[in-house]
N, C-alpha and C positions, 0 to 999 in steps of 0.2 A: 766808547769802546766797551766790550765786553771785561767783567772784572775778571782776575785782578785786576786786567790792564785799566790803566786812568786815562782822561784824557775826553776831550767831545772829537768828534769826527762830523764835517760836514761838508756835504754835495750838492753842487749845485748846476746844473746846463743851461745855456743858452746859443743861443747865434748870434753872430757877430757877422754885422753886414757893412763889408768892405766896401759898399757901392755896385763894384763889378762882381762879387760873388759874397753868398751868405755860406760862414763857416761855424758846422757846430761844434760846441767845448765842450768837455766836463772837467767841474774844477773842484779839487776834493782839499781840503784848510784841515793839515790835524799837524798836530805833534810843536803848537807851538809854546811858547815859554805858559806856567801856571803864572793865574792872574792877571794876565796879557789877554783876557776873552775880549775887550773890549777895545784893546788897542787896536785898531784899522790895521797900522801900520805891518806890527805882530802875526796880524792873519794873515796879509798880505804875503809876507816873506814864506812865510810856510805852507804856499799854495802848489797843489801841483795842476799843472794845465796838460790836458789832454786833447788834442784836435781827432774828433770823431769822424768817420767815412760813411757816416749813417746819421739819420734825423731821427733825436730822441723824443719818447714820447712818454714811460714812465724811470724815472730814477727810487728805486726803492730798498730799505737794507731789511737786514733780519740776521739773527744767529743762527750759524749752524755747527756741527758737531765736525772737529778736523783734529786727526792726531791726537783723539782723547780728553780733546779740551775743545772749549765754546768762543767761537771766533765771531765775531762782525764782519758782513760782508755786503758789498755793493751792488744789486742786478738793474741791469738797465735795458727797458726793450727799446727796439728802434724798427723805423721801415724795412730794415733787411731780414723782417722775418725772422729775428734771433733775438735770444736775452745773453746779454752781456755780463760776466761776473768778473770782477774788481774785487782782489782780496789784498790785505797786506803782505808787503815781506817783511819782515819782522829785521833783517840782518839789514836789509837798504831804507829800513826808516820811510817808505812808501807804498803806493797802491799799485797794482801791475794786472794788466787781465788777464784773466787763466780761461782755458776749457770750461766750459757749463756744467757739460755732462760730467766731470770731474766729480762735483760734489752735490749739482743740482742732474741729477739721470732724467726726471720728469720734464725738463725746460728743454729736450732736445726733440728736433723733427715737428717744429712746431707748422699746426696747418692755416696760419696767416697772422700778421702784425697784431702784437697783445698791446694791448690797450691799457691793459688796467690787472696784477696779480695781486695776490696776498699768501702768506703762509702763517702756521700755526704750530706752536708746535705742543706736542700731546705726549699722555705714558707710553710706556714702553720702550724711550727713545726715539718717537716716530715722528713725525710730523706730517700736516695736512695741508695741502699745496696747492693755489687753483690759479687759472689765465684767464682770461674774455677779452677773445681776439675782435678785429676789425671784421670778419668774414659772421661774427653771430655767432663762432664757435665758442665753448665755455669747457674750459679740462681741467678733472679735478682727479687728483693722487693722493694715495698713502704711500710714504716712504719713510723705511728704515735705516736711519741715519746713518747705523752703523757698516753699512755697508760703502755707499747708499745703494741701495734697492726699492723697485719699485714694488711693493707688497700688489697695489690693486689702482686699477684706474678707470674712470668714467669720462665721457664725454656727454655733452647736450649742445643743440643748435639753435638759435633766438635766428628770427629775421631781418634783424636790424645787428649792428656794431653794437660792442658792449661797453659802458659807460662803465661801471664799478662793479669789484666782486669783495665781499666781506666774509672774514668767517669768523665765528663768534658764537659764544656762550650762551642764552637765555639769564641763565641765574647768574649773580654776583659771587656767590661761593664757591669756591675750587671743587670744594668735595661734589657736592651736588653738578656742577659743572660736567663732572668725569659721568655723572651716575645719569644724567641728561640726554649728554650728546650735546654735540659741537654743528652749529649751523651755517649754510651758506645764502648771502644775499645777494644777487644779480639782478641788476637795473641794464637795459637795455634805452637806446633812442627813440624807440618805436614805439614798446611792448608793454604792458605793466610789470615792475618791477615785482620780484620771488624772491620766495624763500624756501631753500632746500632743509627737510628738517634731515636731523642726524646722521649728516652724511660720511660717517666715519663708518656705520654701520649700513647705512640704506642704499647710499652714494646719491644717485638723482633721478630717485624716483617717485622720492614722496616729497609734496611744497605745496603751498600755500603763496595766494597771490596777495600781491599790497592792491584792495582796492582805489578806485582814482589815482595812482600812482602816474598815469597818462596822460591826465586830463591838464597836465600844466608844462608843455612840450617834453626837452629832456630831462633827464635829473642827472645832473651834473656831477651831483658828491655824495655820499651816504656816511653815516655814522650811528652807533648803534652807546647808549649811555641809558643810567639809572639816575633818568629825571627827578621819579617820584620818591625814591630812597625805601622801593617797597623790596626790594631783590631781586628784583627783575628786570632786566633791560629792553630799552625803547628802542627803534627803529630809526634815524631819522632822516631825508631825503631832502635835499636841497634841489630844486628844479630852473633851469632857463625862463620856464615861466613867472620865474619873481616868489617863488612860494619854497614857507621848509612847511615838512608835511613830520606828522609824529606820528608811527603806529606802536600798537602795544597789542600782544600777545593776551589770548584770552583762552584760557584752558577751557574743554568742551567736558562732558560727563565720562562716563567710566566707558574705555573702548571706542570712543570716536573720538576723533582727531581735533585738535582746535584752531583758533585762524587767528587773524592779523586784524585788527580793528583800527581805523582812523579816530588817532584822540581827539589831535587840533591842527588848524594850521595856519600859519601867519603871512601875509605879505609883505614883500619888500618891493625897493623899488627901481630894484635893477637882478639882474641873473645871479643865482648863488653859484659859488666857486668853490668853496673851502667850508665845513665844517669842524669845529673842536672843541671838547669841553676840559675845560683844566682851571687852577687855582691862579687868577691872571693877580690878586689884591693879596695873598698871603695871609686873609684872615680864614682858611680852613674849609671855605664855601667856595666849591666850584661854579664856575662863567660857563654862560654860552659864548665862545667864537664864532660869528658869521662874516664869512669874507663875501662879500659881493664884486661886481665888476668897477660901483662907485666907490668902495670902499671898507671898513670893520666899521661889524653891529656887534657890541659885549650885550647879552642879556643875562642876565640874574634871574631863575627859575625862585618864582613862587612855592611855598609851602602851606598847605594849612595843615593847620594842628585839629 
């Protein structure tokens, strides 16, 4: 939950298949006793079960600006062409689904089944908002929270369904972050997987291709992290063809633009699914998470001094 509020919140969908018909849930575990995180039983009782009229395909949250204050809230797309929002009532101690267009203006009249969004959020109050739908379409907004309003919005069309859209920083520093620009990465099933730069400012006209990004079927998942601990962030792409591909950012001379370079990339031995890099040992050194279809790979990123 957003502070002050305490508390974890967690969502999760499936189908449940009766035999005679497959029914899909969403089931959202919060509000149960502190210190109870691990009691089964605990989460269990404090679950709310939702039966869905629609086959979900991403479940995703993020903060937005309601009444003055910063709330967490639930969107979820599904086959019926719509994103779904799931906010708290705060009086009924639960999750309830409201209107999109309420709080999210940008997620309505959407031009086929999203796949895969992300949001950002940026100064001013605004945040940055993007889809990649099943049809190849890719929609990206500036919206002003406080309204909400859609300040400006762009569209692009890939030939293929869109696998993942990322938006993200370059550098590690806030400051420099803002003085940057804010990037977007779109992977497609087809197509070599882009990178929109500053599209806060450009929207999507100017990008940069991940070379080989193709050449190892789909790419399943993307993640964007500071391997090298230089300040600058990597790129990283997990593919159906058994490979995570790393690229990095190469500034070009004064006035031309710079591109994406393939550092390394590794095999596994089944399709990547999930990417994550976080402190899995609590000794202060971030893992690589690699979720495959066989299983988790932790890797531990090398340094040289």
């Amino acid at each position: 939950k957003t502070p002050p509020k305490r508390g974890l919140v967690v969502g999760i969908t499936f189908i449940k298949d009766s035999g005679d018909k497959a029914t899909p849930f969403l089931n959202i575990y919060c509000d149960y006793e502190p210190g109870s995180e691990f009691n089964l039983e605990s989460i269990a009782q404090s679950c709310l079960n939702l039966e869905l009229q629609f086959t979900p395909f991403q479940l995703y949250h993020t903060e937005v600006q309601c009444d003055g204050d910063n709330e967490t809230v639930f969107l979820l797309s599904g086959h019926d062409q719509r994103i779904h929002l799931y906010k708290e009532n705060a009086s009924l101690h639960q999750f309830e689904e409201q209107p999109v267009e309420k709080l999210f203006p940008e997620l309505q009249e959407l031009p086929s089944n999203v796949l895969w969004m992300d949001m950002l959020s940026i100064s001013g109050g605004r945040r940055l908002s993007v889809f990649g739908c099943e049809n190849g379409c890719v929609g990206l907004a500036v919206v002003d929270q406080k309204g909400p309003e859609v300040v400006q919005s762009w569209r692009a069309h890939f030939d293929s369904p869109i696998s993942s859209v990322l938006l993200f920083p370059l550098s590690c520093s806030e400051s420099n972050a803002q003085t940057e620009g804010y990037h977007l990465l779109v992977s497609s099933t087809v197509e070599m997987a882009v990178v929109y730069r500053d599209v806060e400012h450009l929207g999507l006209s100017s990008f940069s291709c991940l070379p080989e990004s193709d050449q190892w079927d789909v790419v399943l998942c993307a993640r964007v992290m500071d391997l090298d601990f230089d300040g600058q962030r990597e790129v990283l792409l997990g593919t159906y063809g058994q490979e995570l591909l790393c690229y990095k950012y190469q500034h070009a001379g004064h006035d031309k633009e710079g591109h994406f370079n393939l550092q390394w990339r590794r095999s596994f031995k089944s399709p990547l699914l999930f990417i994550i890099y976080l402190d899995l040992t609590g000794d202060g050194l971030k893992e690589l998470a690699v979720l495959t279809l066989k299983g988790l790979h932790i890797l531990q990123v090398l340094h040289q001094l």
